[in-house]
C-alpha positions as CSV (number, residue, x, y, z in Angstrom):
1,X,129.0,166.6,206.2
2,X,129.6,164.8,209.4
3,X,132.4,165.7,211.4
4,X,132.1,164.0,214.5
5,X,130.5,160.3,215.7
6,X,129.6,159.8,219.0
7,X,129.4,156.3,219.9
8,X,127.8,154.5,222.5
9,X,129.8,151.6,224.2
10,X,127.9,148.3,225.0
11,X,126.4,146.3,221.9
12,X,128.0,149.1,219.5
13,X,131.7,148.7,220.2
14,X,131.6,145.6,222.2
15,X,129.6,142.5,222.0
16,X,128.6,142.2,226.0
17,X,125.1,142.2,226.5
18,X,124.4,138.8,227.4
19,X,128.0,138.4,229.9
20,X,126.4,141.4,231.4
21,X,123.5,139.9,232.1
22,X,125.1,136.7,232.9
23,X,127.6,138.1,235.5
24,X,124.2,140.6,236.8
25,X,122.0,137.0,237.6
26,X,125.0,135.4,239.0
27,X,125.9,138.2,241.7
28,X,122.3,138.9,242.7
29,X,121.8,134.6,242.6
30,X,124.4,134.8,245.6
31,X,122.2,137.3,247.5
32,X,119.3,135.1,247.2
33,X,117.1,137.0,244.7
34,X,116.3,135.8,241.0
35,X,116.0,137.7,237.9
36,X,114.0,135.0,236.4
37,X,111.0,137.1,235.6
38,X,113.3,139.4,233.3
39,X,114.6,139.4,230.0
40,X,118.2,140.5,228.7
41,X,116.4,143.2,226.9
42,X,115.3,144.7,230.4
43,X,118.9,145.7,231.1
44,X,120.1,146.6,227.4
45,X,121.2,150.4,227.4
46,X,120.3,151.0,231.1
47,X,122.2,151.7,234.5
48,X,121.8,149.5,237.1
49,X,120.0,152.3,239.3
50,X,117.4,152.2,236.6
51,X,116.1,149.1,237.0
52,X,115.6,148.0,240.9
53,X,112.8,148.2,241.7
54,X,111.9,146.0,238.4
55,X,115.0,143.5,239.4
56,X,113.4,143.1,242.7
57,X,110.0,142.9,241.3
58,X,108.3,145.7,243.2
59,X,110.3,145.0,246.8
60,X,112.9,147.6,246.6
61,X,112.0,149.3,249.6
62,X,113.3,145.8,251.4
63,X,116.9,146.2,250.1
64,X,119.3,148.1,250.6
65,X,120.0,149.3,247.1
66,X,123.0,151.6,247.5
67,X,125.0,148.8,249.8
68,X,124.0,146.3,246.5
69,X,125.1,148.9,243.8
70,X,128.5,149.4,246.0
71,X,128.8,145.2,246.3
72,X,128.5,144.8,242.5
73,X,130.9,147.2,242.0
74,X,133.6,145.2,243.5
75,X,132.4,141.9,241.9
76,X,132.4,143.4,238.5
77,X,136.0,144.2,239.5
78,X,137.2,140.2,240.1
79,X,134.4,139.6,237.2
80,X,135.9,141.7,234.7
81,X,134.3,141.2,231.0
82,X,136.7,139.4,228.5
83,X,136.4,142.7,226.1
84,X,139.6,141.6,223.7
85,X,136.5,138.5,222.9
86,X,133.7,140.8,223.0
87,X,135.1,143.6,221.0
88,X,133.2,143.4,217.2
89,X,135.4,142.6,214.6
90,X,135.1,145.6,212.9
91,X,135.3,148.0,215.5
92,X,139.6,148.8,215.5
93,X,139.2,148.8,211.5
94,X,136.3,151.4,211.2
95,X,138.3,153.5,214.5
96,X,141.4,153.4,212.0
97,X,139.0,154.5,209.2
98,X,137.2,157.3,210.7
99,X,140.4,159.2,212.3
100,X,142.6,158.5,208.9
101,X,139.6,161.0,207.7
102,X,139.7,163.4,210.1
103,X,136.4,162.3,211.7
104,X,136.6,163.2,215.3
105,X,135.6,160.9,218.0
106,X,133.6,160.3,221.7
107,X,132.5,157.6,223.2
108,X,129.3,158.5,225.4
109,X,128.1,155.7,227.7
110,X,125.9,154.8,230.9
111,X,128.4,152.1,232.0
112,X,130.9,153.5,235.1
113,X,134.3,155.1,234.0
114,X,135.9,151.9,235.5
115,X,134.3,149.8,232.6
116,X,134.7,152.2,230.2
117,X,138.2,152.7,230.6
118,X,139.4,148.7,231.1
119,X,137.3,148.0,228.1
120,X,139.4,150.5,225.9
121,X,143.0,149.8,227.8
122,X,142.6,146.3,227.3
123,X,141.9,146.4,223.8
124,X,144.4,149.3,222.6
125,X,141.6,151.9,222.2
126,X,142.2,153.9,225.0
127,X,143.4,157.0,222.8
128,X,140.9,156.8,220.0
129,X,138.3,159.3,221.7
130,X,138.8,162.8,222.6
131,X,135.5,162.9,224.2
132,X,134.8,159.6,226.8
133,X,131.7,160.5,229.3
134,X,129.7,158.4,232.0
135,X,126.1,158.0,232.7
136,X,127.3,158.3,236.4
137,X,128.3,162.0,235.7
138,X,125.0,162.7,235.1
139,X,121.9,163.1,237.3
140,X,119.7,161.4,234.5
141,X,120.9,159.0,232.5
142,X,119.6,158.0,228.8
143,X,117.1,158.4,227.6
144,X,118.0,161.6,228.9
145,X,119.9,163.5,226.5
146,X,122.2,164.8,228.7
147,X,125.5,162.9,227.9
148,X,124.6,163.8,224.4
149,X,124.4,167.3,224.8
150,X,127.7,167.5,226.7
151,X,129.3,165.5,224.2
152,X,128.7,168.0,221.8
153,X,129.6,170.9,224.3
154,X,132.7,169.5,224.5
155,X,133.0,168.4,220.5
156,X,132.2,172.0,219.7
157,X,130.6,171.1,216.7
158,X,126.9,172.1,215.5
159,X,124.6,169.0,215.9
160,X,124.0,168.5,212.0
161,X,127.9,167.6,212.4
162,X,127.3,164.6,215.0
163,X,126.3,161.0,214.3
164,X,125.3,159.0,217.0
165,X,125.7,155.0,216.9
166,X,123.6,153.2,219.4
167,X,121.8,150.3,220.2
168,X,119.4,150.2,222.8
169,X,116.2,152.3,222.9
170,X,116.8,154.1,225.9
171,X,120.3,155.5,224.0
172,X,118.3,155.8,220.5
173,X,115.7,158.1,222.9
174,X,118.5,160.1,224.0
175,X,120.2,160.9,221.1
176,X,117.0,162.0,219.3
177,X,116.1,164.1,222.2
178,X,119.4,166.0,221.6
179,X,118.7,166.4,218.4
180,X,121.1,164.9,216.8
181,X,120.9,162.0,213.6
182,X,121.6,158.4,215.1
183,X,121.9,155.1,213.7
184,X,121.5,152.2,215.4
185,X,123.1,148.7,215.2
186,X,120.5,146.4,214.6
187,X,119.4,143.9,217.4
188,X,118.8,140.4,216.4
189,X,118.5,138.8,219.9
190,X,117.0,140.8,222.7
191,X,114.0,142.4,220.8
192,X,115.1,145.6,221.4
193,X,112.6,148.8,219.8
194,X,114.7,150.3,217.2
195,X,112.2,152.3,215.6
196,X,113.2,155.6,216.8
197,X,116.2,155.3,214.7
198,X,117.1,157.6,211.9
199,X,119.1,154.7,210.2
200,X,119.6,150.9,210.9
201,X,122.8,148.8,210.1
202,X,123.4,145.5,210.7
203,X,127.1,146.0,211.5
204,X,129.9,149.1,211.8
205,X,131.4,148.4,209.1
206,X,128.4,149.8,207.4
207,X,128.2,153.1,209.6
208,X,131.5,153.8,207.9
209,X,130.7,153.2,204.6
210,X,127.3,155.4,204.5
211,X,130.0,157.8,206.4
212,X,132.0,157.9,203.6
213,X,129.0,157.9,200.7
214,X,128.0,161.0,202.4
215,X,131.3,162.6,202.8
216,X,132.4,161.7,199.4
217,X,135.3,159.6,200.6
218,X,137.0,158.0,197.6
């Protein structure tokens, strides 16, 4: 029986892959260096600490990186994504669903706290999840199952309990690592690897109804 889901954020709750990609090539344009040997796909699930030294294709001993990271922080601020548009139409409706059941919640995500948090203010899900953790409170981020295993620390629950709901195959890596069942919504635009998944759905609204299947929900 589950009793807990632990969602990720970005291309599970919100639709914001390609704005953060957008708003990425955009801010990095204006410091006179292109992203135009990289894909969407090369960001998908990933901090931007991750990926430097690939965004800089192999130079990033001539940046400072920690002055950049510290820049984009402050342009994401007066760049802020649109998440009422970008939130999945299903996403309040299956929320609703799983709490009305008693199905506890957490939200586990490599995005910064100050994303995390304006994305569920401004969309009225700011109390839906008893559990919200950053990749930046972690050392390694996914596919490092550490922000999995906390989460469930802090859910209290054995891991047979715990769904995950991801996307990307670094947070599909992680989840597995931990040990726990995920499901993944499936990617139909960045050629993501899936595989790794235990389950694949095309939307939420499908996570809660093999929820419910498996619960024996009426």
């Amino acid at each position: 029986m589950i009793k807990a889901v632990i969602f990720d954020m970005d291309g599970v709750l919100f639709d914001t892959e390609s704005f953060y990609f957008k708003r990425r090539e955009q801010f990095l344009a204006e410091k006179g260096i292109s992203i135009a040997h990289l894909k969407a796909r090369d960001f998908v699930g990933g901090r931007l600490d991750q990926i430097w030294d690939k965004l800089l294709a192999g130079r990033s001993s001539d940046y400072d990186t920690k002055s950049l990271e510290g820049q984009y922080i402050l342009y994401k601020e007066k760049h802020r994504a649109p998440y009422q548009e970008l939130i999945f139409p299903d996403t309040k409706q299956v929320i609703r669903s799983l709490q009305e059941k008693g199905i506890r919640l957490a939200l586990a995500s490599n995005a910064e706290y100050g994303d995390i948090f304006f994305a569920l203010e401004s969309t009225g899900l700011k109390d839906s999840f008893e559990v919200v953790l950053s990749g930046s409170d972690f050392t390694e981020s996914k596919p490092d199952p550490a922000i999995y295993n906390k989460a469930c620390e802090m859910l209290g629950l054995e891991k047979e309990a715990i769904l995950v709901i991801e996307d990307s195959s670094k947070g599909i890596a992680a989840g597995k690592a931990a040990g726990l069942r995920v499901f993944a919504i499936r990617d139909r635009l960045f050629g993501i690897d899936q595989t790794q998944a235990d389950v694949l759905v095309d939307h939420l609204s499908q996570v809660w109804q093999k929820i419910a299947e498996e619960n024996t929900f009426s």
